[in-house]
N, C-alpha and C positions, 0 to 999 in steps of 0.2 A: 433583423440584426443577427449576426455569424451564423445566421442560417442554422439556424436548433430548433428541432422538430419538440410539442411538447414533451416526449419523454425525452430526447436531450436533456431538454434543459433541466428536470427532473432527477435524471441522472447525472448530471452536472452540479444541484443541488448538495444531492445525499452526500455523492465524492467529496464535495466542500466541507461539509459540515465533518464528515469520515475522518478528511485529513487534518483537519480542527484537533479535533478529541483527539489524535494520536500523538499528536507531538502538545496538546495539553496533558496526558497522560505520560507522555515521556519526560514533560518538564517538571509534574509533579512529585512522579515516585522513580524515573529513572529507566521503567519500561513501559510498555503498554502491558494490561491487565485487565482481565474481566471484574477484577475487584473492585473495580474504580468505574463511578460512574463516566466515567471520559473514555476509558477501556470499553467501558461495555458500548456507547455509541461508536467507537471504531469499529470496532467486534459488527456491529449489527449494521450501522449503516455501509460498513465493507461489501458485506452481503447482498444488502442490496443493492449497493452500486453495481456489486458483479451480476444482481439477476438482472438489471435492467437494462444491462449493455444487452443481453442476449438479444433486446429486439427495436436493438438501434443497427441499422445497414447503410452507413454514409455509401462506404466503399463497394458495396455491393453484397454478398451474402455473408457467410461465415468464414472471417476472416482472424487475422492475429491479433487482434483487441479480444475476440470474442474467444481466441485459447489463451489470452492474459487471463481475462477471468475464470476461465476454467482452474488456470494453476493458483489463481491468490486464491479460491474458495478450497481447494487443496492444501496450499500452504499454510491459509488459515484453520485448518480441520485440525492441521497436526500441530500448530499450534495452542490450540484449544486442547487437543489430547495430550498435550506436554503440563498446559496447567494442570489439568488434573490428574497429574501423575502418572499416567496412563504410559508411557514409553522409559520407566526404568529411571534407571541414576540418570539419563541425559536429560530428562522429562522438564527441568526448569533450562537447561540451554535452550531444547526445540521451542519453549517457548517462551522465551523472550528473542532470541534472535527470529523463531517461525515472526512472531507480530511486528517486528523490526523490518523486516524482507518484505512481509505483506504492506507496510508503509509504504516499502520504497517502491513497489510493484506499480501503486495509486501513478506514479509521477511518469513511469511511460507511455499509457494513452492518453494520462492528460499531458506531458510535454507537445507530444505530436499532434493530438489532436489542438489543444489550443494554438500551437504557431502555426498552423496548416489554416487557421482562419487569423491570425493576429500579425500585424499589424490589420485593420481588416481594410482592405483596396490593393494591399499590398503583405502579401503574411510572409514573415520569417522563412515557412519551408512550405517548396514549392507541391510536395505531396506526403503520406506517408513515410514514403522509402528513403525521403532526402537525405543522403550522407550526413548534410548541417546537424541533423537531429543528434548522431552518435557522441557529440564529444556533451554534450549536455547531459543524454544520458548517464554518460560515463562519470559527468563528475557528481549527479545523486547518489550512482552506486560506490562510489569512494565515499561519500559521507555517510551513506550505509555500512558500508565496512569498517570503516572508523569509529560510528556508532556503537556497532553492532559488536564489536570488540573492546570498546569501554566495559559495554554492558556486561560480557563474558566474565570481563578480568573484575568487575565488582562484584557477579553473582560469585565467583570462585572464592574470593577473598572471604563474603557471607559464608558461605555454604563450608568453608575451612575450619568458620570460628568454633569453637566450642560452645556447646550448649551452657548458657547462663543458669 
């Protein structure tokens, strides 16, 4: 069945659950957050979705899923370093929009890689590279942008108010 090696499907798992908790975390408080139990499994099962692509090779060796991951575990770093204030006055933007980007990161290898096997006898995109994939892309990262700029203008607004 769509041909998923056990750690596929494994890694197809975590990513499930990952992108669960993130947008349960976004529904709750507005961003993802390590404060929050729903943050912290995004937080954590992001992780290891990212380590267990490393030694998934549909396409052959080390390819552009496997420098996705490189960059969400980076994104996610400075993310993590923004909550704990670690990067200055900006340290609450890098992270909420870092954990917002790391969301939307989830949706490129799995766009591509799920339509590359779905419809399954017949899938949506004929490989990787398929041009079809870009406009799909494109419209996650508009609802990331759109997100991710709510978020901005409601951290701003907080961060404005005066201390009670």
């Amino acid at each position: 069945m769509l041909n998923l090696t056990p750690l596929g499907m494994l890694h197809t798992a975590i990513g499930l659950v990952a992108v669960v908790a993130g947008f349960i975390a976004l529904a709750d408080g507005g961003k993802i957050s390590n404060g929050t139990s729903a943050g912290r499994v995004f937080f954590w099962g992001t992780v290891l979705t990212c380590l267990t692509s490393f030694g998934i090779f549909r396409h052959g060796g080390f390819g552009v899923p496997h420098a996705f991951a490189i960059l969400t575990l980076v994104v996610r770093a400075a993310a993590w370093a923004g909550e704990r204030g670690s990067l200055g006055r900006g340290s609450p933007y890098v992270a909420t929009v870092g954990y917002s980007f790391a969301l939307f990161l989830h949706f490129i290898p799995a766009t591509v890689e799920t339509l590359t096997r779905l419809p399954e006898g017949a899938p949506y995109l004929a490989n990787p590279e398929d041009p079809k994939a870009g406009p799909i892309i494109g419209a996650f990262f508009l609802a990331f942008l759109a997100g991710a700029t709510l978020q901005v203008l409601r951290l701003r607004a907080r961060l404005r108010q005066p201390a009670a």
